[in-house]
Structures are given as structure tokens and as C-alpha cells.
PDBQT receptor file of N, H, CA, C and O in Angstrom, charges set to zero:
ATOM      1  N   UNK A   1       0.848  -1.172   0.000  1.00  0.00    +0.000 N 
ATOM      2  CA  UNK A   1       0.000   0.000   0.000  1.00  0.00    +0.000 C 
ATOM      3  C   UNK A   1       0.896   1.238   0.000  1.00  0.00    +0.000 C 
ATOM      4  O   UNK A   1       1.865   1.380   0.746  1.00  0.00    +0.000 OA
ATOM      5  N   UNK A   2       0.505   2.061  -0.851  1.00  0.00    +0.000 N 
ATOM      6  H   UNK A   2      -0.282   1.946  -1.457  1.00  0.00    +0.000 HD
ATOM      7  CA  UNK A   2       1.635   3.392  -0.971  1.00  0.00    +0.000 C 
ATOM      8  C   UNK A   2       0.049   4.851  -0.290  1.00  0.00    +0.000 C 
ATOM      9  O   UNK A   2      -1.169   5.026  -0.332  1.00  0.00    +0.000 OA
ATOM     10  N   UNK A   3       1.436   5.524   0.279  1.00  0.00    +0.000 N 
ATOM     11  H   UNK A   3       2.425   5.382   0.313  1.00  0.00    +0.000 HD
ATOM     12  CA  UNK A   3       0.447   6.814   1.100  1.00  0.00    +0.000 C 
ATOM     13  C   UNK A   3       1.468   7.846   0.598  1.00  0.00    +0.000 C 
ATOM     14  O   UNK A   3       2.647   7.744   0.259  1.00  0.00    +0.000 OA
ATOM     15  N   UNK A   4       0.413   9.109   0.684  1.00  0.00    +0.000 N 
ATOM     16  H   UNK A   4      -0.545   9.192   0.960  1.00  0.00    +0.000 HD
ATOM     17  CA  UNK A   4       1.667  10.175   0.754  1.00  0.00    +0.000 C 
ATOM     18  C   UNK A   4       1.414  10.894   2.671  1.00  0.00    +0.000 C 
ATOM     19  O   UNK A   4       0.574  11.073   3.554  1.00  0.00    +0.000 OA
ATOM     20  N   UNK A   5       2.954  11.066   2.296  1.00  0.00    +0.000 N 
ATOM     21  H   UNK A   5       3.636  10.920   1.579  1.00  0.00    +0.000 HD
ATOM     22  CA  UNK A   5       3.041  12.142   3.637  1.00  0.00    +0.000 C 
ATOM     23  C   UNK A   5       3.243  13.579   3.166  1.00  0.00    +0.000 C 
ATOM     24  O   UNK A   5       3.921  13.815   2.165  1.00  0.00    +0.000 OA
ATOM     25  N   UNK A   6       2.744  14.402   3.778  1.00  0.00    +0.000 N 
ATOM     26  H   UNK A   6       2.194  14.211   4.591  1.00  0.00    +0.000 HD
ATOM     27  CA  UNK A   6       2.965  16.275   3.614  1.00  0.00    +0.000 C 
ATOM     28  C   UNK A   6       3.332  16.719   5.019  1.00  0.00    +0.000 C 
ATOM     29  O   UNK A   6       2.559  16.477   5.946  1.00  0.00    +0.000 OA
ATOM     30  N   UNK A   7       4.429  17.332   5.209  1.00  0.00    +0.000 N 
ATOM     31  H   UNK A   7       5.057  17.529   4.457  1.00  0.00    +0.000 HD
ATOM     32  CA  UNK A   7       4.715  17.910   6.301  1.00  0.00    +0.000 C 
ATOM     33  C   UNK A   7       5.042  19.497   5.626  1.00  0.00    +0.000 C 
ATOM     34  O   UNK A   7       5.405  19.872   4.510  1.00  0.00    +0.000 OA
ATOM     35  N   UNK A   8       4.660  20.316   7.123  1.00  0.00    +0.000 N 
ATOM     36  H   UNK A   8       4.365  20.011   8.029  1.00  0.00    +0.000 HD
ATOM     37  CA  UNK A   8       4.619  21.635   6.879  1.00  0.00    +0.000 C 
ATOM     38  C   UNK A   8       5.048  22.397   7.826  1.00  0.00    +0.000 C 
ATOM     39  O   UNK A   8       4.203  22.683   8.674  1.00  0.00    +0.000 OA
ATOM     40  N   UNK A   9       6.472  22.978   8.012  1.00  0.00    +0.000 N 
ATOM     41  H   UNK A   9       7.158  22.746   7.324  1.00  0.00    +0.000 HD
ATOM     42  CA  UNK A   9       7.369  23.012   8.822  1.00  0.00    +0.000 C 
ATOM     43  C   UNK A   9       6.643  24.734   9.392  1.00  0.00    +0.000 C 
ATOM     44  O   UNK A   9       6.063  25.387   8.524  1.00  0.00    +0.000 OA
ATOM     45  N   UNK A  10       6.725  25.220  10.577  1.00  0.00    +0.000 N 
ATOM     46  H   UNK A  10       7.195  24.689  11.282  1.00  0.00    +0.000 HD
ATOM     47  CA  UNK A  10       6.904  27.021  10.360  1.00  0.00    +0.000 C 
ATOM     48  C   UNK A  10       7.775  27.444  10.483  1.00  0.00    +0.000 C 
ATOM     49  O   UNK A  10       8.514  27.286  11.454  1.00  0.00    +0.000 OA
ATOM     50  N   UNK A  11       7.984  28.162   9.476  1.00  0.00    +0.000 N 
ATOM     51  H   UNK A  11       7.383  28.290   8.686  1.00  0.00    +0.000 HD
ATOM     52  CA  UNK A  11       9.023  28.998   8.609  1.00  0.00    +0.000 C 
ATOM     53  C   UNK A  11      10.195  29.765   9.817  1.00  0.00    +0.000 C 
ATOM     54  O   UNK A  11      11.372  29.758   9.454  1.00  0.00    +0.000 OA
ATOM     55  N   UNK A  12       9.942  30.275  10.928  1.00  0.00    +0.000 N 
ATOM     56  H   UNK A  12       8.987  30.281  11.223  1.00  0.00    +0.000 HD
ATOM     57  CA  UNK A  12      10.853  30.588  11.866  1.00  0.00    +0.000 C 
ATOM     58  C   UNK A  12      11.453  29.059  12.814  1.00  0.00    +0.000 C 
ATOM     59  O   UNK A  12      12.551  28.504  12.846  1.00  0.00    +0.000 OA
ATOM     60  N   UNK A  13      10.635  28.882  13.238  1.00  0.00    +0.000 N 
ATOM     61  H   UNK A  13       9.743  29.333  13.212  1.00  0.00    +0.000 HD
ATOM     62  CA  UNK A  13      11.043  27.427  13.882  1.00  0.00    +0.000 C 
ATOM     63  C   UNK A  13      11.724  26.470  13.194  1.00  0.00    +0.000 C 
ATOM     64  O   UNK A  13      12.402  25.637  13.796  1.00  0.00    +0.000 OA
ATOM     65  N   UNK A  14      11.605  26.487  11.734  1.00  0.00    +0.000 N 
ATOM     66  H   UNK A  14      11.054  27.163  11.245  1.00  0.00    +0.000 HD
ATOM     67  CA  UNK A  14      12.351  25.197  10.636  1.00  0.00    +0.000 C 
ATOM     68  C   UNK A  14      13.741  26.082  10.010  1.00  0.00    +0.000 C 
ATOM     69  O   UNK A  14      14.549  25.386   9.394  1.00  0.00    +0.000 OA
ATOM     70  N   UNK A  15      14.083  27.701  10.150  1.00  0.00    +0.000 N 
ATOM     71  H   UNK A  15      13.427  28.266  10.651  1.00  0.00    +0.000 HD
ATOM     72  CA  UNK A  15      14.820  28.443   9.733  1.00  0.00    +0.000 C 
ATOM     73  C   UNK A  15      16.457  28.177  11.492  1.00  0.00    +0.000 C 
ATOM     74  O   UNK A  15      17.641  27.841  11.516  1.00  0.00    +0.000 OA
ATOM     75  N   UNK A  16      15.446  28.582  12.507  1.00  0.00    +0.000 N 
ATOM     76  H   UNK A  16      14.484  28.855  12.487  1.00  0.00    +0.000 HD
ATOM     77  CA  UNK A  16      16.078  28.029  13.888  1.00  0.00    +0.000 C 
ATOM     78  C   UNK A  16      17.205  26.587  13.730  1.00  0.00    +0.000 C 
ATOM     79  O   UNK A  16      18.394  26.329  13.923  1.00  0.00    +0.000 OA
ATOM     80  N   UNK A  17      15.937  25.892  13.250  1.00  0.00    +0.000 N 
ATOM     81  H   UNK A  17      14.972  26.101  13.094  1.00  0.00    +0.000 HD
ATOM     82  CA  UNK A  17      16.724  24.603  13.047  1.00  0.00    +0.000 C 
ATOM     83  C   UNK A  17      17.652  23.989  12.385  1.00  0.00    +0.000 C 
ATOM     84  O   UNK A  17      18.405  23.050  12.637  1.00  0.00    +0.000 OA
ATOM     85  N   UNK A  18      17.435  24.835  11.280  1.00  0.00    +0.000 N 
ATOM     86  H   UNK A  18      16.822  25.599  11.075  1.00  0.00    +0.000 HD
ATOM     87  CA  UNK A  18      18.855  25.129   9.983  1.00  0.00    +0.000 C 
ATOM     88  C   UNK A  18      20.041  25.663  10.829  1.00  0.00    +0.000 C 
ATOM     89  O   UNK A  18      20.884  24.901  11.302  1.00  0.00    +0.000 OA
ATOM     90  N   UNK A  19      20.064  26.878  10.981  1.00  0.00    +0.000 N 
ATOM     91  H   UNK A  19      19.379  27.497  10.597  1.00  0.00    +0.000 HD
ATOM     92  CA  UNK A  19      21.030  27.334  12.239  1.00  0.00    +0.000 C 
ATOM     93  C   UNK A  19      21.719  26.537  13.088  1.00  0.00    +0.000 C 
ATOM     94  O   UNK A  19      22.912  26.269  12.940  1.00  0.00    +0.000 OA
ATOM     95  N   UNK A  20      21.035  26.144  13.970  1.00  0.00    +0.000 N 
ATOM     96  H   UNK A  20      20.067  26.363  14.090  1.00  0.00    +0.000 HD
ATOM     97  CA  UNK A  20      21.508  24.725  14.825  1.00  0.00    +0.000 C 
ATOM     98  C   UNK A  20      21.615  23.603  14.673  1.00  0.00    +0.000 C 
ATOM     99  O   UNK A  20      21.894  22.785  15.550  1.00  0.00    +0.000 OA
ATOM    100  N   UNK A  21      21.239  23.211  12.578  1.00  0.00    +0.000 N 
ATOM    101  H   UNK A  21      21.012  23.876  11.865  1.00  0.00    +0.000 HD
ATOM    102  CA  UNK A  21      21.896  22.317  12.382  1.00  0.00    +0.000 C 
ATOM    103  C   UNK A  21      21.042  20.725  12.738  1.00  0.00    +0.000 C 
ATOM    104  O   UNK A  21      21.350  19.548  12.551  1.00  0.00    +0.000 OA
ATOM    105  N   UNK A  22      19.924  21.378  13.293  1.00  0.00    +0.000 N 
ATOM    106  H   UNK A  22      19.675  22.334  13.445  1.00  0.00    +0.000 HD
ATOM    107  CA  UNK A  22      19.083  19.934  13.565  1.00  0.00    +0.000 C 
ATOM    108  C   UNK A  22      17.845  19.983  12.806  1.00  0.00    +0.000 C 
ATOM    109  O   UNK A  22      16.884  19.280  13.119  1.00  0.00    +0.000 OA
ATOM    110  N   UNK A  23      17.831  20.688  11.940  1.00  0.00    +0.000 N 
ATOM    111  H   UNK A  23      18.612  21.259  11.685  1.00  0.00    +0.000 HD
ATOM    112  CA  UNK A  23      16.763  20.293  11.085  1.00  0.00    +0.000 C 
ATOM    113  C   UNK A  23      16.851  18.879   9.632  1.00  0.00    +0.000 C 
ATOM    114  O   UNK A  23      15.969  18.163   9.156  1.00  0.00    +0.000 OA
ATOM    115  N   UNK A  24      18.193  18.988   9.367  1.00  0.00    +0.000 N 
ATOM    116  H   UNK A  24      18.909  19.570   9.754  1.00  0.00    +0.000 HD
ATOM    117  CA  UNK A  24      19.288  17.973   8.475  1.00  0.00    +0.000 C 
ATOM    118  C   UNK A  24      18.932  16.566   9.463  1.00  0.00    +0.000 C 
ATOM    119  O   UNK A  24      18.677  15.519   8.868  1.00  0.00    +0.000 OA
ATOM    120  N   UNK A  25      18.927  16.583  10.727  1.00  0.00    +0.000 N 
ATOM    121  H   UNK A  25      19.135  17.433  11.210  1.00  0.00    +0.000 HD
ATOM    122  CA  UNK A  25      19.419  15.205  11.225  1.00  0.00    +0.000 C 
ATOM    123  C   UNK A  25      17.944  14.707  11.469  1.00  0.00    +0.000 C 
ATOM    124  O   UNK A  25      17.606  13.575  11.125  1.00  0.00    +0.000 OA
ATOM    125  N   UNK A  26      16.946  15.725  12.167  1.00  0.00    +0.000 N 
ATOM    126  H   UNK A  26      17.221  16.645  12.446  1.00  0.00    +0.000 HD
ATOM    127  CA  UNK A  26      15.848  15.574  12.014  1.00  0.00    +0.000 C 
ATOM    128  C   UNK A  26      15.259  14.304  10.844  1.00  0.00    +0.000 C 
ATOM    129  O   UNK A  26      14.762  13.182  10.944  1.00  0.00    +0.000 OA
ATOM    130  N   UNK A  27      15.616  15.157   9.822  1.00  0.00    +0.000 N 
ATOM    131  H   UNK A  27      16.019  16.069   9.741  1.00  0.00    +0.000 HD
ATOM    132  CA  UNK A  27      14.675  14.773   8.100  1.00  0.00    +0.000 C 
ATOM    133  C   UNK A  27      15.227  13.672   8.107  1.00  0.00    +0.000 C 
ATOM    134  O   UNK A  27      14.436  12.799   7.750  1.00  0.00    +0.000 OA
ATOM    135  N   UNK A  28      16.888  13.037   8.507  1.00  0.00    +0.000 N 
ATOM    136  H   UNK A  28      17.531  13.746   8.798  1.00  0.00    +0.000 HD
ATOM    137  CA  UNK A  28      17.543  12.354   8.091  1.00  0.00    +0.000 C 
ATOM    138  C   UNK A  28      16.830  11.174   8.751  1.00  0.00    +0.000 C 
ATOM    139  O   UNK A  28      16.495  10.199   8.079  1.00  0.00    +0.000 OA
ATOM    140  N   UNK A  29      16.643  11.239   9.799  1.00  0.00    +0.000 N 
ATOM    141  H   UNK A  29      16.916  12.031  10.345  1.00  0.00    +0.000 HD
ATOM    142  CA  UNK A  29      16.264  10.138  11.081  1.00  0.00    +0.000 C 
ATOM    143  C   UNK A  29      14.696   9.747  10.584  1.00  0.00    +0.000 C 
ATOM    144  O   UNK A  29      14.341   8.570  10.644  1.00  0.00    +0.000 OA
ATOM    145  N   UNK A  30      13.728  10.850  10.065  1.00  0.00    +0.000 N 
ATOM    146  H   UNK A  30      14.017  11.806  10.016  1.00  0.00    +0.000 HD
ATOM    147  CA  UNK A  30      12.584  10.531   9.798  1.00  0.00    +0.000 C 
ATOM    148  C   UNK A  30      12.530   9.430   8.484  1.00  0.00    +0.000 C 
ATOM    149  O   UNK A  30      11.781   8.454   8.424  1.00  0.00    +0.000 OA
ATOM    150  N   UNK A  31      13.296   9.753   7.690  1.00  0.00    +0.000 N 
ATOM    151  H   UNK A  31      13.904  10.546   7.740  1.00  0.00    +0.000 HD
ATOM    152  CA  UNK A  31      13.651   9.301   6.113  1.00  0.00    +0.000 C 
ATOM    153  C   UNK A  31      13.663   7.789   6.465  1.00  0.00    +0.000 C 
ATOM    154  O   UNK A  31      12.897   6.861   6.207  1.00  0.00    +0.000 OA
ATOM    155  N   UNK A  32      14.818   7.896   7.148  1.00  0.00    +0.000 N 
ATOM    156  H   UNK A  32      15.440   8.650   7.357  1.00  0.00    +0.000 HD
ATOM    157  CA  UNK A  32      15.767   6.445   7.256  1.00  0.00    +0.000 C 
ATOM    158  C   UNK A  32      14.458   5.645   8.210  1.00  0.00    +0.000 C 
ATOM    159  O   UNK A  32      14.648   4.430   8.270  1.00  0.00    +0.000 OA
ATOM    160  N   UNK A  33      13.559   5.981   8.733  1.00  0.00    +0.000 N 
ATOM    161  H   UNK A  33      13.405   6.968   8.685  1.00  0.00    +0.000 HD
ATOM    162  CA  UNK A  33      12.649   5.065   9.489  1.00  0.00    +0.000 C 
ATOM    163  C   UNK A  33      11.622   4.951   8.571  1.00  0.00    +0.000 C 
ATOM    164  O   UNK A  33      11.038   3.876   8.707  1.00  0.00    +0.000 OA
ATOM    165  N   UNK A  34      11.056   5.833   7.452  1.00  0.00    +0.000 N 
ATOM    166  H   UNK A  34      11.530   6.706   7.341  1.00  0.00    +0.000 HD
ATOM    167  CA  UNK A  34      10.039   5.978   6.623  1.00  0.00    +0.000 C 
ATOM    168  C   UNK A  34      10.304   4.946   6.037  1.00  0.00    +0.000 C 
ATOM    169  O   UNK A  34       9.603   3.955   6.240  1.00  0.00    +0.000 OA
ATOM    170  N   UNK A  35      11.640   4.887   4.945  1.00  0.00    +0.000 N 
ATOM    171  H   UNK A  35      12.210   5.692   4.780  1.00  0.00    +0.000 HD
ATOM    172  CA  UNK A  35      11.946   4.766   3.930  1.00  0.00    +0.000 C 
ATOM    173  C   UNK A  35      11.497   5.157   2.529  1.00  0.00    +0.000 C 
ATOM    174  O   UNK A  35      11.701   4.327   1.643  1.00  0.00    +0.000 OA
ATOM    175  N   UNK A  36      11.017   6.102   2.266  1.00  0.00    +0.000 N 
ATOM    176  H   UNK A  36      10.850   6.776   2.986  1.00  0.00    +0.000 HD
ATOM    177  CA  UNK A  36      10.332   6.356   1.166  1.00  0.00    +0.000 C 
ATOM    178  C   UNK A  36      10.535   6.115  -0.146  1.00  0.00    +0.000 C 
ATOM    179  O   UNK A  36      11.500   5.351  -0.180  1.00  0.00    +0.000 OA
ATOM    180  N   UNK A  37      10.120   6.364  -1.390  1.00  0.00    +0.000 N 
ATOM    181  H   UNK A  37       9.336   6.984  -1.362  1.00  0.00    +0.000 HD
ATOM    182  CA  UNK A  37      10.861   5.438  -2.308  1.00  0.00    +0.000 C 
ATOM    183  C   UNK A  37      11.104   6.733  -2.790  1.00  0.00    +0.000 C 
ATOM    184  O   UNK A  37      12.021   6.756  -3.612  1.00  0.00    +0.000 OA
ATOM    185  N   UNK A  38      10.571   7.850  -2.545  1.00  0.00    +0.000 N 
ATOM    186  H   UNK A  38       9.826   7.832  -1.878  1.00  0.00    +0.000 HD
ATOM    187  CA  UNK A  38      11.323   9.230  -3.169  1.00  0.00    +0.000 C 
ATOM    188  C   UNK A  38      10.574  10.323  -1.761  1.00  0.00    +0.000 C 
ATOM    189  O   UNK A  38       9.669  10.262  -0.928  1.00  0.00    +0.000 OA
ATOM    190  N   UNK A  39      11.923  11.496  -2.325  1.00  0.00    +0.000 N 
ATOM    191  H   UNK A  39      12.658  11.546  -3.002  1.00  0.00    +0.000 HD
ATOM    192  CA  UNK A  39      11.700  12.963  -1.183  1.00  0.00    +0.000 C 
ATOM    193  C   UNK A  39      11.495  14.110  -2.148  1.00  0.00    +0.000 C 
ATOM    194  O   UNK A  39      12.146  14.310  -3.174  1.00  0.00    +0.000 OA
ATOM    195  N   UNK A  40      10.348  14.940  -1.602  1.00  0.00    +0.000 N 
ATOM    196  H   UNK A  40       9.819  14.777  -0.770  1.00  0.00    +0.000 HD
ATOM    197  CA  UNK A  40      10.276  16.319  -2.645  1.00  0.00    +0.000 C 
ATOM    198  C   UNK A  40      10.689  17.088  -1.740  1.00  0.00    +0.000 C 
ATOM    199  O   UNK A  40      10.830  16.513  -0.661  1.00  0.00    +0.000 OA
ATOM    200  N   UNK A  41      10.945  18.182  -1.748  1.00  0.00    +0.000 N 
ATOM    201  H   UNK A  41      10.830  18.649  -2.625  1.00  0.00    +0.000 HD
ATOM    202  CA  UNK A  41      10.960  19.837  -0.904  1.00  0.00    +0.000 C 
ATOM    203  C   UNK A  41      10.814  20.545  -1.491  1.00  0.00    +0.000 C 
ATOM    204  O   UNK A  41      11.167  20.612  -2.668  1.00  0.00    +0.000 OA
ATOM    205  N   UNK A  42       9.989  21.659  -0.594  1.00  0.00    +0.000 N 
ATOM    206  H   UNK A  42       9.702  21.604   0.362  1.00  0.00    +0.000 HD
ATOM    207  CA  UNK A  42       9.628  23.014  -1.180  1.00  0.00    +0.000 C 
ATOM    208  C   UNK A  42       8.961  23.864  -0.596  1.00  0.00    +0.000 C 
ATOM    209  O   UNK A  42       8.898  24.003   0.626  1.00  0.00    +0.000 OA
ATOM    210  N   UNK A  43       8.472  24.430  -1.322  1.00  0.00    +0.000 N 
ATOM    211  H   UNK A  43       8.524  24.317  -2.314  1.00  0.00    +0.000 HD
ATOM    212  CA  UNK A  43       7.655  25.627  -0.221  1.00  0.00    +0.000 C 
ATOM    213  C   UNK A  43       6.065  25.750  -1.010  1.00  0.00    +0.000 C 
ATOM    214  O   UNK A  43       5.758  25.753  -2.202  1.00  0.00    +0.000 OA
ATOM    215  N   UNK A  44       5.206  25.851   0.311  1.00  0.00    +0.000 N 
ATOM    216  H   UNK A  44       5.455  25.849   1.279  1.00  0.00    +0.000 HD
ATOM    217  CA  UNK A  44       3.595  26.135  -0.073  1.00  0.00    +0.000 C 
ATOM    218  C   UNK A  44       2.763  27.076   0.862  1.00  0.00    +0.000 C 
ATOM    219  O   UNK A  44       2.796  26.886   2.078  1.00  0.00    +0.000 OA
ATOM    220  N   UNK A  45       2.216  27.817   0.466  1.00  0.00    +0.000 N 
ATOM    221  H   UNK A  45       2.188  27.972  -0.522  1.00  0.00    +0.000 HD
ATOM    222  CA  UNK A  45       1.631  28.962   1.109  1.00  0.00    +0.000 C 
ATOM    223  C   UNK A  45       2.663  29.558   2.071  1.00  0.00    +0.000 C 
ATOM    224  O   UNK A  45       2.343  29.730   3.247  1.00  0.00    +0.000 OA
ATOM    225  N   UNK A  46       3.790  29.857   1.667  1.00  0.00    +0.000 N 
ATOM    226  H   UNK A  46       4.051  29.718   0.712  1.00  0.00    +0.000 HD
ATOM    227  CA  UNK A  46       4.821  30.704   2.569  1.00  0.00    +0.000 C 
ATOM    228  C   UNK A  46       5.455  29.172   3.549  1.00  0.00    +0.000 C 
ATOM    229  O   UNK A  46       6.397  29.379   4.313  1.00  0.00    +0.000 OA
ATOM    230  N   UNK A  47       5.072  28.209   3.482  1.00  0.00    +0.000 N 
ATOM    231  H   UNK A  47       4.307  28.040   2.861  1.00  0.00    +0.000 HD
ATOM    232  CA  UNK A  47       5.837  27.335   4.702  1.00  0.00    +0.000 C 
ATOM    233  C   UNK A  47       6.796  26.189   3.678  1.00  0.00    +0.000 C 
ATOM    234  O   UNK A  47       6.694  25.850   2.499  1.00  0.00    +0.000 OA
ATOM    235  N   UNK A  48       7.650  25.854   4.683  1.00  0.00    +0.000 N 
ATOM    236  H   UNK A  48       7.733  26.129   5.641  1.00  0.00    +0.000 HD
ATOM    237  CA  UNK A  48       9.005  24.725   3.852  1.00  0.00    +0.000 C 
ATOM    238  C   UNK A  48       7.660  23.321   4.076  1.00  0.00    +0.000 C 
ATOM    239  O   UNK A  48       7.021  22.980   5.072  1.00  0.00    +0.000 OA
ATOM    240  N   UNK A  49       7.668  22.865   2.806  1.00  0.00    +0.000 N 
ATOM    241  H   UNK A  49       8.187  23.143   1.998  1.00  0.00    +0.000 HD
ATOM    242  CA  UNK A  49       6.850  21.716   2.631  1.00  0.00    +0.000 C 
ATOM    243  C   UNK A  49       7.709  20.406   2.649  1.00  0.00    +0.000 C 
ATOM    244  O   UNK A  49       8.792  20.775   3.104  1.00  0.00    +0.000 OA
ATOM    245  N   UNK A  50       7.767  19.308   2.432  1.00  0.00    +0.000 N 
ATOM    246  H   UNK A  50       6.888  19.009   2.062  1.00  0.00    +0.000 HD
ATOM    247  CA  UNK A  50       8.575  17.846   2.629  1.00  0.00    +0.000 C 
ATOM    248  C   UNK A  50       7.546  17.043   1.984  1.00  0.00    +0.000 C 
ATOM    249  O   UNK A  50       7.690  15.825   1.877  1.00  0.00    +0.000 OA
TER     250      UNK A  50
């Protein structure tokens, strides 16, 4: 069975996390438990989308 996931980060709090570098290990840790068979990024209505 295939699903999609949409995550929708806010834009100060996911910018924070760039900074400190834990937004990378975050995605990384979510990925690697998902496994997805593909990753998009981007942005929608002003927020970082996944």
C-alpha cells in the first residue's frame, strides 16, 4: 500500500533549526525510518513543505 506524507514546517522554527543544524538530522532520522521510495521539498503557502 503506498500513502503520501505532507509535512509543513513554520518557517521561523524550521529556519532556527537550519542554524543549529538539527533540522538535516531531524529529516535524516525521519527518512531512514520511513523509507520512502522518493523525497520532494519546497515551499507552499509561505511554509518549507517535505
Amino acid at each position: 500500500m503506498r500513502m503520501l506524507l505532507k509535512v509543513q514546517m513554520d518557517t521561523q522554527a524550521s529556519n532556527e533549526a537550519i542554524r543549529q543544524g538539527t533540522l538535516q538530522k531531524t529529516m535524516e532520522s525521519a527518512l531512514s525510518e520511513l523509507r520512502p521510495e522518493a523525497a520532494y521539498f519546497g515551499t507552499e503557502s509561505g511554509c518549507r513543505t517535505a
